[in-house]
TILO-900182 format. One record per residue (C-alpha): residue in one letter; x negated, y negated, z. Coordinates in pm, 1 decimal. Example, Ala and Ser with C-alpha at 12.3 -4.5 7.8 and 13.67 -1.06 7.14 Angstrom:
% residues 2
- type	xx	yy	zz
- A	-1230.0	450.0	780.0
- S	-1367.0	106.0	714.0
% end
This chain:
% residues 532
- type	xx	yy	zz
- X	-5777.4	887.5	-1983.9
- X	-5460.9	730.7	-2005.0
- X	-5288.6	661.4	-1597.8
- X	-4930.6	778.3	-1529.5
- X	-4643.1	613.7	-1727.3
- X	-4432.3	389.2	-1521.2
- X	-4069.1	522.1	-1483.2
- X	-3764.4	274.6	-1558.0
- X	-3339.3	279.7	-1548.0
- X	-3151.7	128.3	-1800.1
- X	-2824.0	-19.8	-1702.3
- X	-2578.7	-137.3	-1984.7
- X	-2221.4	-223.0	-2003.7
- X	-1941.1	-361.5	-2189.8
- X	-1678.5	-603.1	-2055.9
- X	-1341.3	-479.5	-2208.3
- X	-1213.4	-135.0	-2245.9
- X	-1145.5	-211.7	-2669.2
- X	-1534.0	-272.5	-2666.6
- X	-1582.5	49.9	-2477.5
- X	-1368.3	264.3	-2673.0
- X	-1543.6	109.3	-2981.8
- X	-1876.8	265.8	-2853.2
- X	-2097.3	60.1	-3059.3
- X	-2190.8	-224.5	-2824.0
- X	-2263.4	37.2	-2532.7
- X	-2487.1	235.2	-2777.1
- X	-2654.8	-51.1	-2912.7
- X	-2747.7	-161.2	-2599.5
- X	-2903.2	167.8	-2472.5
- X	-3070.7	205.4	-2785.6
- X	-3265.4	-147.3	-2726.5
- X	-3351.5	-55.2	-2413.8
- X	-3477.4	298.3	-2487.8
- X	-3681.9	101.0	-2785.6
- X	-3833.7	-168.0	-2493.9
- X	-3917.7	68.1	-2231.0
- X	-4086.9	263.2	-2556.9
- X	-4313.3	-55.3	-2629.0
- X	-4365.1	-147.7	-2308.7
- X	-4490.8	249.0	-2206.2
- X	-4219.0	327.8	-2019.6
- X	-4056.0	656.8	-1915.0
- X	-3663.6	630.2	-1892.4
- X	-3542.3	814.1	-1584.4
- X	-3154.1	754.0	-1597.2
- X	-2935.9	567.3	-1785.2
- X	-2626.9	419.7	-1615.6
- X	-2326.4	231.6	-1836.1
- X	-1973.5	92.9	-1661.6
- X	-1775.0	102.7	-2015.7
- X	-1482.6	-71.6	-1947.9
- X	-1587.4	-303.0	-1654.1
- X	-1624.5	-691.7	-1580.6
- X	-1956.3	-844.2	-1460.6
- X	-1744.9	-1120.2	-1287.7
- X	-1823.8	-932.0	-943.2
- X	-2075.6	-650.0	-829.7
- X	-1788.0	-424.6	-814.7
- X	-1860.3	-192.7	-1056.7
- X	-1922.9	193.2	-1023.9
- X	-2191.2	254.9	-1224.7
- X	-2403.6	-28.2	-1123.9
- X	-2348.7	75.6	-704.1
- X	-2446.7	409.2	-832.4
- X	-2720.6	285.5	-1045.8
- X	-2814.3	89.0	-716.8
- X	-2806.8	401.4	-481.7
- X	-3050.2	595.4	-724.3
- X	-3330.1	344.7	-741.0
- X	-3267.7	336.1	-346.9
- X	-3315.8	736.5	-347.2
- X	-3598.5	682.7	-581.0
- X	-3754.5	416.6	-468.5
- X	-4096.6	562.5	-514.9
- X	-4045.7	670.8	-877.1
- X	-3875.7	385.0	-997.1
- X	-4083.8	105.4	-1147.3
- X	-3841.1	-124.6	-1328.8
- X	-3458.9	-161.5	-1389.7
- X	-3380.9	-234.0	-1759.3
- X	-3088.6	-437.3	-1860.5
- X	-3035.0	-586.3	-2197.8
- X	-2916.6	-887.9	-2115.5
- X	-2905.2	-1088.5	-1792.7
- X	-2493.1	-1129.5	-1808.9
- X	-2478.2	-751.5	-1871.4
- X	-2646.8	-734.7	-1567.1
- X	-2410.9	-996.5	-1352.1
- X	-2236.9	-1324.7	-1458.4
- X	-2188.4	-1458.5	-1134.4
- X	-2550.7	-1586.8	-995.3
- X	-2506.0	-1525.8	-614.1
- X	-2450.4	-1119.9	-709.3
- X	-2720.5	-1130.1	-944.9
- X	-2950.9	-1300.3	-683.8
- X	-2852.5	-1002.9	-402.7
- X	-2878.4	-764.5	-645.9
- X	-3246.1	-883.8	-753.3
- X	-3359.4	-947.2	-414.5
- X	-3221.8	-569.0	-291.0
- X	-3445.4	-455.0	-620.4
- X	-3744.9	-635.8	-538.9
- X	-3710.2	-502.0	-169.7
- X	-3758.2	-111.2	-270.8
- X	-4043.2	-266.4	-537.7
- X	-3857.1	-238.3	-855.4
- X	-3897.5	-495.5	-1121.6
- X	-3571.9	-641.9	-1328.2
- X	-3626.0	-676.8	-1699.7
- X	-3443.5	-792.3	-1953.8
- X	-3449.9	-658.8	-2346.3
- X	-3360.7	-1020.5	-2512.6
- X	-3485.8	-1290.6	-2212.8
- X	-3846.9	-1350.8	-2105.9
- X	-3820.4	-1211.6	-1762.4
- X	-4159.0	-1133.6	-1576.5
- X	-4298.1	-1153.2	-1247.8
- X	-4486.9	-1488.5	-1298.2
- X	-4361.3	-1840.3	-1188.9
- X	-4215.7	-1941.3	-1533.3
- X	-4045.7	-1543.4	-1533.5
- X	-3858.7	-1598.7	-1220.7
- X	-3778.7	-1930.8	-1287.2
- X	-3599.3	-1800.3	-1646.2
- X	-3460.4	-1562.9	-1440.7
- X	-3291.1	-1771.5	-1208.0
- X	-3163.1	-2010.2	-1487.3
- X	-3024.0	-1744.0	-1683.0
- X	-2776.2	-1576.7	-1399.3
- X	-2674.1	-1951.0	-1339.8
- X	-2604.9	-1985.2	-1713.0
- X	-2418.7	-1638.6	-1718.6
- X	-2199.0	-1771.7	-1404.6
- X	-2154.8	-2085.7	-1562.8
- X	-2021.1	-1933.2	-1875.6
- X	-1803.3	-1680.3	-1721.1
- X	-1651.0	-1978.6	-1525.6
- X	-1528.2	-2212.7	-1857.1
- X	-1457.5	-1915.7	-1973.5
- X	-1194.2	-1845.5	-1675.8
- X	-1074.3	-2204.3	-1650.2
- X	-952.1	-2134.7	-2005.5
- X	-818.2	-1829.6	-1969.9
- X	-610.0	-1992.8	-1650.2
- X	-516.4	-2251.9	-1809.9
- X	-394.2	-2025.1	-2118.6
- X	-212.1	-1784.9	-1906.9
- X	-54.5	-2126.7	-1719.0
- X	110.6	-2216.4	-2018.6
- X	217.4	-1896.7	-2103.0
- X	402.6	-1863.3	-1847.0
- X	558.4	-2235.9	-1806.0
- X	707.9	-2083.6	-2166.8
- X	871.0	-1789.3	-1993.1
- X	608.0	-1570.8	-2091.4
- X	429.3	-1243.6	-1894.0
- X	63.0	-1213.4	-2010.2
- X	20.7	-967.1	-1759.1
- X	65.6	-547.9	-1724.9
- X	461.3	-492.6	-1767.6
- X	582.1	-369.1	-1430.2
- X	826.0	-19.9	-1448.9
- X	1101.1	-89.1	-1662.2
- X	922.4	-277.1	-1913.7
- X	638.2	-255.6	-2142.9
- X	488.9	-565.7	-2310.8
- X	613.6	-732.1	-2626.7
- X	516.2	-1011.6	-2816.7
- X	841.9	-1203.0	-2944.2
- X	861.2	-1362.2	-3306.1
- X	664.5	-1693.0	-3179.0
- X	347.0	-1433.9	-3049.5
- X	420.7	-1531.6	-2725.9
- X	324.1	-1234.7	-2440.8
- X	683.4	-1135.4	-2289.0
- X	856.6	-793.6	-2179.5
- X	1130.8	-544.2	-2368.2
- X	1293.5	-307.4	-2126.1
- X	1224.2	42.6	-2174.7
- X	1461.7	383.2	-2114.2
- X	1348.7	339.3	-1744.5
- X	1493.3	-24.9	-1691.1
- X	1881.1	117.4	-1657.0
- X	1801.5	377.4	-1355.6
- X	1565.5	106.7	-1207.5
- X	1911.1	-110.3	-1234.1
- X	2133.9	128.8	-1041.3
- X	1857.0	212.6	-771.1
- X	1843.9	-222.3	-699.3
- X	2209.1	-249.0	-690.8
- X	2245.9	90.3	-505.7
- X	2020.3	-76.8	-194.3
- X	2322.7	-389.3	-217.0
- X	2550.0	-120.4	-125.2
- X	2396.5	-129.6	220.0
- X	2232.0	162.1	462.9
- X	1919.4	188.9	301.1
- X	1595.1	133.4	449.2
- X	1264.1	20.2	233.3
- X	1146.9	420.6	318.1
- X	1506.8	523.4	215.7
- X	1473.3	335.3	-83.9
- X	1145.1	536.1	-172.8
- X	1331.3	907.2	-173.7
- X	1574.6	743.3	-324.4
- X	1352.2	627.7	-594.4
- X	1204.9	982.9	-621.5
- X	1549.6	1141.7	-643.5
- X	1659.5	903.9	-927.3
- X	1339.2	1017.5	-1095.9
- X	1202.5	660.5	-1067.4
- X	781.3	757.4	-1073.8
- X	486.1	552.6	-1172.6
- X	275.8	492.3	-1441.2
- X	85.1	773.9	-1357.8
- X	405.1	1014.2	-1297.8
- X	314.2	1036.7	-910.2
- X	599.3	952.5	-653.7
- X	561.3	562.3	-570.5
- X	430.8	442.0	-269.5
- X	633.7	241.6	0.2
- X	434.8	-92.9	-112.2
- X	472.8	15.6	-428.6
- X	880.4	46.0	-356.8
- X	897.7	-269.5	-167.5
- X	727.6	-476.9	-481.0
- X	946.8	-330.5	-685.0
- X	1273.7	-412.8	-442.9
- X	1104.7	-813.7	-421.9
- X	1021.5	-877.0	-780.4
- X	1178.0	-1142.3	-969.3
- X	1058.8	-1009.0	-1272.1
- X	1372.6	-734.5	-1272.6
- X	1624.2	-1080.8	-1291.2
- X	1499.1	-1212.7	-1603.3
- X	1226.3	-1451.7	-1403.8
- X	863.6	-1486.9	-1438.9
- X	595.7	-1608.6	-1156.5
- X	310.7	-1688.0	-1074.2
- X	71.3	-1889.2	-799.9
- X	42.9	-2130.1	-1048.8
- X	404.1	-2200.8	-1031.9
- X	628.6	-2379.1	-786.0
- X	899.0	-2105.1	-790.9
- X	991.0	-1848.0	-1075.8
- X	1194.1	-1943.6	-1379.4
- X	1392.5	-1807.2	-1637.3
- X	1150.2	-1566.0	-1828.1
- X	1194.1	-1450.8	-2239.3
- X	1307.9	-1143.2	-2090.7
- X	1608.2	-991.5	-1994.4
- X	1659.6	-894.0	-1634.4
- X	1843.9	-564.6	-1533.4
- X	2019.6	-733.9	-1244.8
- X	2101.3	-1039.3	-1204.8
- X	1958.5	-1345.7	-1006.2
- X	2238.9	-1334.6	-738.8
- X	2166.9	-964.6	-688.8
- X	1783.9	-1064.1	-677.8
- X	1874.8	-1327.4	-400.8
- X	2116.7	-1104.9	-181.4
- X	1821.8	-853.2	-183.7
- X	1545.3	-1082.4	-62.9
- X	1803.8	-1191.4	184.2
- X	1878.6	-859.4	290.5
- X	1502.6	-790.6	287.0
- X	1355.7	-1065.7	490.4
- X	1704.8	-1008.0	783.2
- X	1880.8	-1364.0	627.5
- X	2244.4	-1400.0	739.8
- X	2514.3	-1463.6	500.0
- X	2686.1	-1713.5	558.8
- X	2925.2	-1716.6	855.4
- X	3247.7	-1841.2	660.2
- X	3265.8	-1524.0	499.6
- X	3544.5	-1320.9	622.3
- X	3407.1	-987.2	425.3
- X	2999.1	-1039.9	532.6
- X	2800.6	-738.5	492.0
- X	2706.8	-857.4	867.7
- X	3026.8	-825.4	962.2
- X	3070.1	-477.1	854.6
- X	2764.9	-237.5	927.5
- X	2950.8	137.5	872.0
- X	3018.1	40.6	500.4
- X	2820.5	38.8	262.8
- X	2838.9	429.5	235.2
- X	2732.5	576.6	557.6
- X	3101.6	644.2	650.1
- X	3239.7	924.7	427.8
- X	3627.3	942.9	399.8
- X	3686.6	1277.3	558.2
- X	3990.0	1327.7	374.0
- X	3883.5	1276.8	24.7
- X	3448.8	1228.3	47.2
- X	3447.5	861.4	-84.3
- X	3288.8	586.3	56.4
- X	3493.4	415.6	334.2
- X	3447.0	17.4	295.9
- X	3595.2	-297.5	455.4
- X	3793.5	-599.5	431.4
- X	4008.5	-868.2	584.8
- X	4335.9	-870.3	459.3
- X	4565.5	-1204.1	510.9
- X	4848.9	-1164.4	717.7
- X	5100.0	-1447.1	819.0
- X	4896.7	-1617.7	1068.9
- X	4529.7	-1469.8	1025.8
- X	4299.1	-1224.3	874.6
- X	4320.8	-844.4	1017.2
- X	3948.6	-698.7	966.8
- X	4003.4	-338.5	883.6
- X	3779.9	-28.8	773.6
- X	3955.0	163.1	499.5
- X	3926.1	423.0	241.3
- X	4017.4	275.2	-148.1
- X	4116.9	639.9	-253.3
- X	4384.7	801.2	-7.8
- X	4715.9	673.2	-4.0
- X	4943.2	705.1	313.9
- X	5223.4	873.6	76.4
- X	5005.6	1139.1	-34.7
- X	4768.5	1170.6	296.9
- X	5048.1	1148.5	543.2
- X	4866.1	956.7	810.1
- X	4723.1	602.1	773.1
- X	4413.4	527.6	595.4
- X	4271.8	206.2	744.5
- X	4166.3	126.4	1150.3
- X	4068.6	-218.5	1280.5
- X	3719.2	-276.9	1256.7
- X	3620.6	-323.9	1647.8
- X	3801.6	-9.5	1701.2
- X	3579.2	191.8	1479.8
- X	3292.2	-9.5	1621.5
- X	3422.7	126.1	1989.4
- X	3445.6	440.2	1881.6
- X	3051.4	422.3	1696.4
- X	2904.0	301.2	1995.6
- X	3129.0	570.5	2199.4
- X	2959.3	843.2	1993.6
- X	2571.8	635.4	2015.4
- X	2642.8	743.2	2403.7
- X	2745.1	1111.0	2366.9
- X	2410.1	1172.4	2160.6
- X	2214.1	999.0	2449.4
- X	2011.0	1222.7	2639.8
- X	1976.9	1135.5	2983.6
- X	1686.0	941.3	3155.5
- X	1526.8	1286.2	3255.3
- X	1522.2	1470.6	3036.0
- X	1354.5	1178.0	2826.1
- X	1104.0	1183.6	3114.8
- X	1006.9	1538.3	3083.3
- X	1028.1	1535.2	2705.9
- X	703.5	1236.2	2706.3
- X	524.0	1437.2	3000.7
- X	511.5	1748.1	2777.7
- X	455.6	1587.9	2433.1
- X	172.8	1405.5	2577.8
- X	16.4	1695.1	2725.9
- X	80.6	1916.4	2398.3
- X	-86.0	1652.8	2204.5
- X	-348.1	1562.9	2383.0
- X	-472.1	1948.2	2377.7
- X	-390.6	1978.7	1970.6
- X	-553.4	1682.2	1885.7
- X	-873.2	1788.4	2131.4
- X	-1063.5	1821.6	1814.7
- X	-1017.0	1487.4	1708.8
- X	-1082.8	1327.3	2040.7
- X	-1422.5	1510.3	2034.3
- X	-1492.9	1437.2	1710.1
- X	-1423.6	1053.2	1737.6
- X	-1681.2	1070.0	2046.6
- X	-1948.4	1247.5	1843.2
- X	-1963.7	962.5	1599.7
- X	-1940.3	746.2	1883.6
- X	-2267.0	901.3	2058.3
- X	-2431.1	904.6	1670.3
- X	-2393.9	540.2	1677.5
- X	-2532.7	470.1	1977.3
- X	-2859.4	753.2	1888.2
- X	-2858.6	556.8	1498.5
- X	-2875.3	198.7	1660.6
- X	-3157.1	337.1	1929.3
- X	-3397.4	426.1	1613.1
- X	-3336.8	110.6	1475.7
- X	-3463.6	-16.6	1743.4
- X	-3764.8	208.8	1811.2
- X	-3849.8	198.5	1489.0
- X	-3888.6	-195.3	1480.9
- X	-4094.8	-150.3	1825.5
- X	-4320.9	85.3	1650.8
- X	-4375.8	-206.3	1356.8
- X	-4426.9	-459.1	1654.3
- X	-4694.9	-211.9	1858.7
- X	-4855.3	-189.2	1506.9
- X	-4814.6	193.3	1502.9
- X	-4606.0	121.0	1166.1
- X	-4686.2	-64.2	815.0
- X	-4410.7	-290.4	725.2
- X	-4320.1	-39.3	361.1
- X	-4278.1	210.5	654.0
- X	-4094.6	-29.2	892.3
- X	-3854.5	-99.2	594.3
- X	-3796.6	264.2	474.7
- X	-3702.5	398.8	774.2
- X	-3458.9	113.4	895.4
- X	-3289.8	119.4	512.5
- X	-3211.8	455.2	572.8
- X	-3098.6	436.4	964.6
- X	-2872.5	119.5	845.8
- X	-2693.6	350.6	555.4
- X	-2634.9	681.3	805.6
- X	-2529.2	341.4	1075.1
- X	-2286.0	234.7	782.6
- X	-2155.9	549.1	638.3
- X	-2101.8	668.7	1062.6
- X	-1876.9	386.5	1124.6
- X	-1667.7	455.5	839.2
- X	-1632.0	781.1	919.3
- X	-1482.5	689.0	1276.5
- X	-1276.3	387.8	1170.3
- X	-1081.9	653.8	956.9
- X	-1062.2	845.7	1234.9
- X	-913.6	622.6	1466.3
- X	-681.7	465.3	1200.8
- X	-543.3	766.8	1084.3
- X	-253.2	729.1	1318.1
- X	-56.7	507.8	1587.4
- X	-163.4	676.1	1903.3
- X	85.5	883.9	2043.3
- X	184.6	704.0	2359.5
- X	262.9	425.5	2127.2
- X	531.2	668.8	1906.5
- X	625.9	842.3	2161.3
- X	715.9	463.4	2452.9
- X	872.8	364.8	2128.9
- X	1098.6	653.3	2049.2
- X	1219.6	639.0	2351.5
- X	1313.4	318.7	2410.4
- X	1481.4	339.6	2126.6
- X	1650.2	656.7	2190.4
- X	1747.8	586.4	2570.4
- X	1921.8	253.6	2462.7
- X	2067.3	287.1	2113.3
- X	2442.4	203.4	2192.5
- X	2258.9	-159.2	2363.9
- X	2073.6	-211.7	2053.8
- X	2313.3	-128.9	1798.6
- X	2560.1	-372.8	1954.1
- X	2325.7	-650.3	1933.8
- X	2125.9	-627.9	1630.2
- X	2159.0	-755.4	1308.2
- X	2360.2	-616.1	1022.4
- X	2017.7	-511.9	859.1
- X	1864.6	-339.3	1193.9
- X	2200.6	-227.9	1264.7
- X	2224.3	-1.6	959.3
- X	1785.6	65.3	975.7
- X	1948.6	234.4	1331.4
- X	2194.2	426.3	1208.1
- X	1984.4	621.6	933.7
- X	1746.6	692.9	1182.8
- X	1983.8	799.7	1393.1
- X	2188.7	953.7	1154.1
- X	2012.4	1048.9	834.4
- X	2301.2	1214.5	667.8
- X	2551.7	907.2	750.8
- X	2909.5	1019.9	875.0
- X	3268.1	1098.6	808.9
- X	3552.7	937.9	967.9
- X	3899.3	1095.7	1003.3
- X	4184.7	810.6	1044.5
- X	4351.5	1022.1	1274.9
- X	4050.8	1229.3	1527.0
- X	3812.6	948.8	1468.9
- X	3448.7	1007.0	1380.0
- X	3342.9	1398.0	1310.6
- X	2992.5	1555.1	1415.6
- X	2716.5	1414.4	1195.7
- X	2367.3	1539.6	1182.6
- X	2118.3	1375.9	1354.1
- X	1759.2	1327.6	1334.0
- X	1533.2	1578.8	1438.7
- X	1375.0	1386.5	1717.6
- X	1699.4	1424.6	1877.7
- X	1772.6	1768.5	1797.2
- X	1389.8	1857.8	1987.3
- X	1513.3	1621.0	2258.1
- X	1848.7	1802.2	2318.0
- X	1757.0	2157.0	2249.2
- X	1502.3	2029.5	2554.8
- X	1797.7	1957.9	2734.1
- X	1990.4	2243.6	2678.9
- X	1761.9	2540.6	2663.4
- X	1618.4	2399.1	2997.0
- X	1308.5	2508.5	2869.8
- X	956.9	2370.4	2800.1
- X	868.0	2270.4	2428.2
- X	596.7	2532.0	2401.0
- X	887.4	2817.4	2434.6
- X	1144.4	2667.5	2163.2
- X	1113.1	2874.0	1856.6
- X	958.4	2805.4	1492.8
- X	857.6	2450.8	1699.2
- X	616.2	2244.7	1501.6
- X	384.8	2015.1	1674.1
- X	307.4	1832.5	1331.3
- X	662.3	1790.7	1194.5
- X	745.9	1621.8	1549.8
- X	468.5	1384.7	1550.7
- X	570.9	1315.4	1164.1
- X	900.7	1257.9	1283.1
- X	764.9	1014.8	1553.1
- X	601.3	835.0	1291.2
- X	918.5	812.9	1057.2
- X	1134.8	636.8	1357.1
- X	848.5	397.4	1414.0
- X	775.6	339.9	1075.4
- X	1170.0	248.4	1003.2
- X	1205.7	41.1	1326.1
- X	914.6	-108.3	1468.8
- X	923.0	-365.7	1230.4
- X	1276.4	-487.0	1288.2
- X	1431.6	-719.6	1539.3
- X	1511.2	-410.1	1748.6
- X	1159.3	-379.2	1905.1
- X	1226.6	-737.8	2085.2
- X	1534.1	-685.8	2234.7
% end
């Protein structure tokens, strides 16, 4: 009577995506394994393949999940088939771990093409066979470095075009970019942030309203954004680790390297030089915050030459005095008198502040009740989780457990222990608390006209948007007219005026204020502002 057939997985995989569409190596290895576990009497449970995938680290999906079902399985699963031993893993330490973790739930590695067995001379094969793999996948990178080095000392890009440009190979072969229809509106959106009054997060609606998207079509992220606002590669220069600094690059840039310069500088809060009578420090309302309210354009600034010195002056370049009848220019420190003047009128006082935290706090504390308990829950799991650990290791000691018993039980407390603190490090970094938001929108509320004065041309204008997300218009006659401002300061006055708690003001949403919270930190709290 013939016993029960053992049960096996086959893992295979192929390193490039070409190979993977091609189909034949993936199939080819399969069908060698299905042949070997036939020979060797065994019954194939699952088959797992990563088409597409590098065996350079253990990151690969279908080998975790192949992994996780010989874990789940344990009992069934005899031996884990692989074709060859740098299909399995080419760098020795994984395929070590990976063995070892294997051996641990009592599953034997094989290979289709190498003499791997159990015995002395087996695991000695074994071992020399993942060193070999690593060893070949490292010449193998040292050339491929060395390769892309060159290519790129050339002015070449051997790597994925960013937006704007799709990869080319010029009339030499050598890897470079050609702009695509993209590369002119991703042009106007980096010259558009030179203007001035944009924030990174502005930048990203911005972005989305130019119909910039990514590779996928989705809206771009706000890393995504500031790459894109930082990369040389948009100048006409290439870089990499491997170099000093960028250089000139086969490609053409859509801006220029001066542009690319002034917007790291404006980026990383770098002062123009002081010499400069017409520094973008020099004039935070321009830039296109201030609308003419006469004609809608863009008021700007300058410092004309007069006899004896320069008169700074904020003016519009459309209206005329003939046609307008008034004057269409006003000294620059008056306009900044008369900014700060209106900073102060949208000021709410120090008490109304007060009461606005107390009853925030106190709304969000009870709304976000079920988050609180649920963060404790997992808290009390872990603590129950890392109890059985530990009774089931005294149960081992007292000899009341067999050490295959020991080591089932605590490989399943350890992944509930693992997948429990994931769960409540998500939880807890889903979102600055809120009496961080809420201190900090405050203090930046309660002395705005202090900080504007003070800050930097960059923080200066990261202010005003927040303050003012719609900018302003200016009338050279009345002075500045009523802007809208953000809707943490609408809640905060209509608290003020109404006289009323939060609860009571209508269509009120709880979520849209904490998002707005967020927004003000999330522009600010990473300027100069938060130190002064």
């Amino acid at each position: 009577m013939m016993g029960k057939m053992q049960k096996a997985v086959i893992y295979t995989r192929v390193s490039t995506d070409e190979q993977a569409k091609n189909g034949l190596s993936l199939k080819g290895q399969e069908d060698a394994a299905r042949d070997y576990c036939k020979r060797e009497q065994m019954e194939v449970a699952e088959v797992f393949c990563d088409a597409g995938e590098s065996a350079k680290t253990a990151d690969r999906p279908q080998l975790i999940a192949s992994i996780a079902y010989c874990t789940e399985h344990y009992k069934e699963i005899d031996y884990y088939v692989v074709w060859k031993m740098d299909r399995f893993a080419r760098m020795a330490y994984d395929s070590v771990l990976i063995d070892a973790n294997l051996q641990k739930l009592g599953i034997e590695l094989r290979s289709v093409t190498e003499p791997i067995t159990k015995s002395p001379i087996g695991n000695l094969t074994k071992t020399m066979l993942a060193g070999f793999a690593q060893f070949d996948n490292e010449v193998r990178a040292e050339r491929s470095s060395s390769g892309a080095k060159r290519r790129i000392e050339e002015g070449g890009w051997p790597h994925m075009a960013p937006l704007g440009y799709k990869n080319y190979k010029d009339s030499l072969q050598r890897p470079t970019l050609v702009q695509t229809a993209q590369a002119t509106v991703i042009a106007k959106w980096l010259k558009q942030y030179l203007r001035g009054g944009y924030t990174q997060f502005a930048m990203n609606d911005l972005a989305w309203t130019m119909g910039i998207r990514s590779k996928k079509g989705k809206r771009l992220s706000n890393q995504q954004t500031i790459n894109m606002l930082r990369n040389p590669i948009y100048a006409g220069l290439v870089f990499s680790k491997m170099l000093k600094e960028p250089i000139k690059g086969l490609h053409e840039g859509v801006i220029s390297i001066t542009d690319h310069e002034e917007i790291l500088d404006r980026l990383d809060n770098r002062k123009r030089s002081k010499n400069s009578l017409t520094s973008s420090r020099e004039w935070p309302l321009r830039g296109g915050f201030i609308k003419c309210a006469e004609c809608g354009e863009s008021i700007t600034g300058s410092a004309p030459k007069g006899r004896t010195k320069h008169y700074p002056m904020y003016h519009c370049r459309i209206c005329r005095v003939k046609k307008v009848g008034h004057k269409v220019s006003v000294p620059k420190e008056k306009m900044h008198h008369e900014f700060e003047a209106l900073l102060h009128s949208v000021t709410p006082s120090e008490a109304t502040l007060k009461l606005f935290k107390l009853q925030v706090i106190k709304k969000w504390n009870y709304i976000h009740m079920e988050q609180l308990t649920e963060q404790q829950r997992l808290q009390q799991d872990l603590v129950k989780l890392n109890e059985r650990k530990q009774r089931v290791v005294t149960l081992y000691i007292d000899g009341n457990l067999t050490s295959d018993e020991k080591n089932e039980q605590t490989t399943r407390i350890e992944s509930e222990i693992l997948r429990t603190e994931f769960n409540l490090n998500q939880s807890n970094s889903d979102s600055v608390s809120s009496d961080v938001l809420i201190n900090f929108g405050i203090n930046m509320i309660q002395n705005a006209p202090k900080l504007w004065r003070v800050a930097s041309e960059i923080d200066q204008q990261r202010l005003q948007i927040a303050i003012f997300p719609e900018g302003l218009t200016y009338d050279f006659v009345k002075g500045f007219g009523t802007g809208q401002i953000g809707e943490l300061y609408e809640v905060v006055q209509e608290l003020a005026t109404k006289k009323s708690n939060l609860v009571d003001l209508n269509g009120f949403s709880w979520n849209r204020l904490y998002e707005q919270l967020r927004v003000f930190y999330n522009q600010l709290s990473t300027t100069d502002l938060i130190r002064v």
